[in-house]
C-alpha positions as CSV (number, residue, x, y, z in Angstrom):
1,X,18.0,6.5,-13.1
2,X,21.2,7.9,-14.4
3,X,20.1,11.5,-14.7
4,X,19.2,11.9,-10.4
5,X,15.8,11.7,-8.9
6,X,13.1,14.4,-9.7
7,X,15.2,15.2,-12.7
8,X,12.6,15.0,-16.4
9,X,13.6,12.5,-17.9
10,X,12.5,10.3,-20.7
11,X,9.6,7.8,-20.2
12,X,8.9,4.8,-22.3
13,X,5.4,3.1,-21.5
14,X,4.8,0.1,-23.8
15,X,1.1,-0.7,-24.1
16,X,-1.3,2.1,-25.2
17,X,-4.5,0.6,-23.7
18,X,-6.1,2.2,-20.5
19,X,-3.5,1.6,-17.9
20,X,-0.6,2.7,-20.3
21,X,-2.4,6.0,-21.4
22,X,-2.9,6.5,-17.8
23,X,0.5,6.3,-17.0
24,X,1.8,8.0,-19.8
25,X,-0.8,10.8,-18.5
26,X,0.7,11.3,-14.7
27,X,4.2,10.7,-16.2
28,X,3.5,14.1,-18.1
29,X,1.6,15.6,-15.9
30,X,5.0,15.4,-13.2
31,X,6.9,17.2,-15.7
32,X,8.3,13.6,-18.1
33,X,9.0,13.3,-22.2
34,X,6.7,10.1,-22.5
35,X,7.1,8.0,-25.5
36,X,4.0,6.0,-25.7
37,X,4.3,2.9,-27.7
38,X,2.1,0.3,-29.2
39,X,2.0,-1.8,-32.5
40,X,-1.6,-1.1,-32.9
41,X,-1.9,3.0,-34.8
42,X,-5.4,2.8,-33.4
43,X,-4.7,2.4,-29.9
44,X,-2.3,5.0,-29.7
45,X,-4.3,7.4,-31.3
46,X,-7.2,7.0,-29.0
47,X,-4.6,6.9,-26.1
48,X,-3.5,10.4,-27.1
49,X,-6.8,11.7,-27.2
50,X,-7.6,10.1,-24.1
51,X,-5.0,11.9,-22.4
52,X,-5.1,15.1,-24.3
53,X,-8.9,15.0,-22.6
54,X,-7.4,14.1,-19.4
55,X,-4.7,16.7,-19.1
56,X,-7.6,19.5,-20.3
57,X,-9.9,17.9,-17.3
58,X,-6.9,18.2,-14.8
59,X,-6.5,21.9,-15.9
60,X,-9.6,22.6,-15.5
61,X,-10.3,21.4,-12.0
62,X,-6.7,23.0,-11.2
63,X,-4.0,20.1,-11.0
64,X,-2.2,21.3,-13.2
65,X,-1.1,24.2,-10.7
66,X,-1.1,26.4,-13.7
67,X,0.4,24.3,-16.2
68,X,-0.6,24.4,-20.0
69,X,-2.5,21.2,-20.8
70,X,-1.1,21.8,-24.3
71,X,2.6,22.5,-23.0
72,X,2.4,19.2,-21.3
73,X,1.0,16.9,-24.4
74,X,3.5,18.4,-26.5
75,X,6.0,16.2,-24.4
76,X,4.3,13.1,-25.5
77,X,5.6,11.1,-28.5
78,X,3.2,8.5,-29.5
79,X,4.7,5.3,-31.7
80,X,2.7,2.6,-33.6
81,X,5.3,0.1,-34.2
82,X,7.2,-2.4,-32.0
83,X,10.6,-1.4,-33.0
84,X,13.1,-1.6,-29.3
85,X,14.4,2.0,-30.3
86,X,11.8,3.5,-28.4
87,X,13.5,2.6,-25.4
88,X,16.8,2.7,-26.1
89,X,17.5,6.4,-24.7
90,X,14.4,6.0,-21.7
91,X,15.6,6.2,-17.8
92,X,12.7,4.2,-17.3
93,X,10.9,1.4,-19.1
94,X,7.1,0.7,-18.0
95,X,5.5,-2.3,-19.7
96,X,1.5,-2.3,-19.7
97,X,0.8,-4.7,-22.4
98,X,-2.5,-7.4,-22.2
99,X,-1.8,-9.4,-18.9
100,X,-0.5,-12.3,-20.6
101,X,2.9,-14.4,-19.0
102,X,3.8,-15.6,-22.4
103,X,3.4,-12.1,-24.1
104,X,4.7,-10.0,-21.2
105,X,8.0,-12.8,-21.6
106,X,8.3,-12.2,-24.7
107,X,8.1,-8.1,-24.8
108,X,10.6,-7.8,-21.8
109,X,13.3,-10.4,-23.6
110,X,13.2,-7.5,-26.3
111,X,13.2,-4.0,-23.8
112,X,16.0,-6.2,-21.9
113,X,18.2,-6.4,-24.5
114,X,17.5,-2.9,-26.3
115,X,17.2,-0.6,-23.1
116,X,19.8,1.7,-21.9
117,X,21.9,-0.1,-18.9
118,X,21.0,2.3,-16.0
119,X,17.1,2.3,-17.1
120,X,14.4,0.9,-14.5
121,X,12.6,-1.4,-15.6
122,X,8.7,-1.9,-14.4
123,X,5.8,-4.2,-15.2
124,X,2.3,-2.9,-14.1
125,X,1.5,-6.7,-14.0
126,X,-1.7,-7.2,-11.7
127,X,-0.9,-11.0,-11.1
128,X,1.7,-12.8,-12.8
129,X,4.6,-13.6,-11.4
130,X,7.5,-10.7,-11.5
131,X,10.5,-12.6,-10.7
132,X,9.9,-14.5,-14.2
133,X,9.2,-11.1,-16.3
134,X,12.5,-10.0,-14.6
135,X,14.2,-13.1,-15.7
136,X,12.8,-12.9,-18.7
137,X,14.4,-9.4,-19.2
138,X,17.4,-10.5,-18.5
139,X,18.4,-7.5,-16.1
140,X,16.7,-8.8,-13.0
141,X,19.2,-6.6,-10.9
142,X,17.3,-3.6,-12.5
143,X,13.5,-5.0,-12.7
144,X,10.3,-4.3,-10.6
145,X,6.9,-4.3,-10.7
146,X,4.9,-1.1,-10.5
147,X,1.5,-1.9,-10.0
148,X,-0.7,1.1,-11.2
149,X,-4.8,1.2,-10.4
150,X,-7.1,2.3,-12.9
151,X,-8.2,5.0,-13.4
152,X,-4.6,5.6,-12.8
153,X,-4.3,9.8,-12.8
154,X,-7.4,9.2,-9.3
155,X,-5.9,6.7,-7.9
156,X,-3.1,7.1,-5.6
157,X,-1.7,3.5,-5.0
158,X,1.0,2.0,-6.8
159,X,2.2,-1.9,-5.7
160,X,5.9,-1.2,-5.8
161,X,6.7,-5.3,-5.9
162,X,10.2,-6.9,-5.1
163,X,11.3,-9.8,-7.7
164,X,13.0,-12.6,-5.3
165,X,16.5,-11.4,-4.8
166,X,15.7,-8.3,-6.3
167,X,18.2,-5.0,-4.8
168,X,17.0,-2.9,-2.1
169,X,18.6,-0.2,-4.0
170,X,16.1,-0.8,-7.3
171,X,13.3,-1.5,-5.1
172,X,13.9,2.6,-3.2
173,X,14.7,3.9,-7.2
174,X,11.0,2.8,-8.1
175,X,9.7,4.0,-4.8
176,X,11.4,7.3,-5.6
177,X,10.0,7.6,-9.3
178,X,6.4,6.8,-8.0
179,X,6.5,9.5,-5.6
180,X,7.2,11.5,-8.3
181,X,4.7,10.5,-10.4
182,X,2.4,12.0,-7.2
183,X,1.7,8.1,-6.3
184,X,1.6,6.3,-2.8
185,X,4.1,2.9,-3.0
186,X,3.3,0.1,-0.5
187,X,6.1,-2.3,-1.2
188,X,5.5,-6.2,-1.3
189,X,6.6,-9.4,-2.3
190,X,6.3,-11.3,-5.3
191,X,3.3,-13.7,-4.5
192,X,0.5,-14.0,-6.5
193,X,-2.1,-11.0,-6.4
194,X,-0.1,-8.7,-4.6
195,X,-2.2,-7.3,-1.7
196,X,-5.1,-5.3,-3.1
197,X,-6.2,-8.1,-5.8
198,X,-5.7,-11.0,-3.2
199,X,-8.2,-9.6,-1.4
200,X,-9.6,-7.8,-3.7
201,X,-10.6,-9.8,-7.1
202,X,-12.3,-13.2,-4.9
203,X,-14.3,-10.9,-3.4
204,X,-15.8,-9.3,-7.3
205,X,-15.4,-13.4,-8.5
206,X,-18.4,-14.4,-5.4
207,X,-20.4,-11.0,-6.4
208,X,-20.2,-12.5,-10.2
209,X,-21.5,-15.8,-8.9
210,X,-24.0,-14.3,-6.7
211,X,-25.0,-12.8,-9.7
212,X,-24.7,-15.8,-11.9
213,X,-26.9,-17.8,-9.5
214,X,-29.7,-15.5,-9.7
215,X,-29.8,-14.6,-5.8
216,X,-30.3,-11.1,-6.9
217,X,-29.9,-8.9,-9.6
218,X,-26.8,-7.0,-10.2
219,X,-27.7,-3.7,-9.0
220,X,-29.2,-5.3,-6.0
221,X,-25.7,-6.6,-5.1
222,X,-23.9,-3.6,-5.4
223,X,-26.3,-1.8,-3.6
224,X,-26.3,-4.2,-0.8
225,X,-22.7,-3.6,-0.2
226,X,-22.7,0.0,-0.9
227,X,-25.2,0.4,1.6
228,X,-24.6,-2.2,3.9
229,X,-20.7,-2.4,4.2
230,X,-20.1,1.3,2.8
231,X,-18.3,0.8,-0.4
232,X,-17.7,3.5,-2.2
233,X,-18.7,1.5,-5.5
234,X,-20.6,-2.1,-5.6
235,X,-18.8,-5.2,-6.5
236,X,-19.8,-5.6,-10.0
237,X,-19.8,-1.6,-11.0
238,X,-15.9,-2.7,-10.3
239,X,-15.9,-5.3,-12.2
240,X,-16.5,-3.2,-15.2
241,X,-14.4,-0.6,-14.1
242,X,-11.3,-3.0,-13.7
243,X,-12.6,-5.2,-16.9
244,X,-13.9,-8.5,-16.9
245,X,-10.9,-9.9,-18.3
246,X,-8.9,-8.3,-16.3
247,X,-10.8,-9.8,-12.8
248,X,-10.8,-13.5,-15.1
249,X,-6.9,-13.2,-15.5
250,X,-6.3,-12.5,-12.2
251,X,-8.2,-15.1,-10.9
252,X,-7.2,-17.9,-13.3
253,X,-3.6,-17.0,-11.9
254,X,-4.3,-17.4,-8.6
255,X,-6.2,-20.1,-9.3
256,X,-3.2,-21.8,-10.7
257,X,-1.1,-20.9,-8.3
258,X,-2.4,-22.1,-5.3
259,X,-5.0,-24.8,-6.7
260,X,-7.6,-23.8,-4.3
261,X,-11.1,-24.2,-4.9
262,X,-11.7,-20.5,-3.5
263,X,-10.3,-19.6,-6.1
264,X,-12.0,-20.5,-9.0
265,X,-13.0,-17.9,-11.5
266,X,-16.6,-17.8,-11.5
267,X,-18.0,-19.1,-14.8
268,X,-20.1,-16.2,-15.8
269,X,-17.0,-14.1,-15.8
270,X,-15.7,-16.4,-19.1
271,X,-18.3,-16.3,-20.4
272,X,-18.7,-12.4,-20.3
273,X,-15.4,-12.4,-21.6
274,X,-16.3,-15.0,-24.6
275,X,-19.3,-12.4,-25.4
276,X,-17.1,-9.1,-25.5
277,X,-18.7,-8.0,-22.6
278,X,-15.6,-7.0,-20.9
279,X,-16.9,-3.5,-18.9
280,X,-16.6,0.0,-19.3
281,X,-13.9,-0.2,-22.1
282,X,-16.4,-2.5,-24.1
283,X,-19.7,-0.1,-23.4
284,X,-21.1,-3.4,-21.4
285,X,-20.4,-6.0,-18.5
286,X,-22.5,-6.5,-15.9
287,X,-24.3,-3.2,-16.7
288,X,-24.4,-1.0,-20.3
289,X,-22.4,1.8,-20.8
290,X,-23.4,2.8,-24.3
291,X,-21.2,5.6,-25.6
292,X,-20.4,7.1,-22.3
293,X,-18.0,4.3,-21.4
């Protein structure tokens, strides 16, 4: 990024749902102008009060360091439109639209040709394949994906993944900007999953089917591995947490990748999904939230 590392600068995060206002929150919270954009008004309006919440939370629990809650949101600019001019003037371009390959394609052909030439570029893809978003953008030599973990202002990880033949030199820019954004990178390659959701999502797919089968009841499950294999959360409490869509995409994509029979998404997690019963963000999924989702 043009303007030197640990410099504010202007962040564009496309996608207003829960992982973009989370990112849009720890961008402003390390001192960023965010422009958050989405072509749904509704989503960006609850985004900005989720983070306006957020940032008050922070304050109050002291990481902030002293820092106005207000003073920060005042750096957010919120857009409900999809017009490219929102990320015409950003350092750095963070997608975190629904995890589809066809829409993701489609978004970055647009930021590829509309963003400023020195910007980085960044999917917070969970699964697909970055080396074909970063083709898609047409500036592969500036593309990688940033992997954030919801809720993304707790958690500390973010997958900093390399497309094939990607630069070292863009790969230690987005290491450099996740640091600032108070996040840990881990670097890997483009494969499908990552690290934490190959290992991660089959395990929440045979706690679904365990479910599913009726071997015991949901709560029984996550106790058993809260208990028994000291989890700080139970299998299928994730699965809300993540979204049930979310855990179905990811497993449908490795499932396609690799063709492997362990990795079939379990059907109760389609049919969840078929229901609305996506998790927290929905009020229910394998357990109900109500209104304190």
């Amino acid at each position: 990024m043009s303007d030197g590392a640990g410099a504010a600068r202007r962040v564009t995060v496309v996608g207003a749902g829960t992982m973009g206002a989370g990112i849009a929150q720890v961008a402003l919270t390390a001192g960023h102008a965010v422009t958050l954009q989405d072509a749904r008004e509704d989503a960006v309006l609850r985004a900005r009060e989720r983070i306006a919440a957020g940032l008050a939370t922070a304050a109050e629990k002291g990481r902030l360091e002293g820092r106005d809650p207000d003073a920060l949101l005042a750096r957010l600019t919120v857009r409900s439109d999809d017009d490219e001019a929102a990320v015409a003037d950003a350092a750095a371009v963070i997608e975190a639209i629904i995890e589809d390959a066809n829409a993701k394609g489609s978004l970055w052909r647009r930021i590829g040709a509309a963003a400023h030439g020195d910007a980085l570029l960044a999917s917070n893809t969970s699964s697909l394949s970055v080396t074909a978003l970063a083709r898609a953008s047409g500036r592969p030599e500036r593309f990688v994906g940033m992997h954030f973990f919801n809720p993304v202002p707790r958690l500390a990880l973010v997958e900093v993944v390399r497309p094939d033949g990607g630069p070292d030199a863009t790969v230690a820019e987005a290491d450099a900007f996740a640091r600032e954004l108070g996040k840990t990178p881990v670097h890997c390659a483009d494969r499908p999953g990552f690290l934490v959701n190959r290992l991660l999502i089959p395990y929440l797919n045979e706690a679904a089917t365990l479910a599913d089968e009726g071997v015991a009841e949901p709560a029984a499950i996550d106790d058993a591995m809260r208990l028994g294999a000291a989890m700080p959360i139970g299998p299928l409490a994730l699965c809300d947490l993540i979204g049930v869509d979310v855990v179905l995409a990811v497993m449908e994509s490795l499932h396609d990748e690799f063709q492997d029979p362990r990795y079939r998404p379990a059907q109760v997690l389609r049919r969840m999904v078929r229901a609305g019963r996506l998790g927290r963000k929905s009020g229910a999924g394998f357990f109900e939230y109500g209104g304190d989702a």
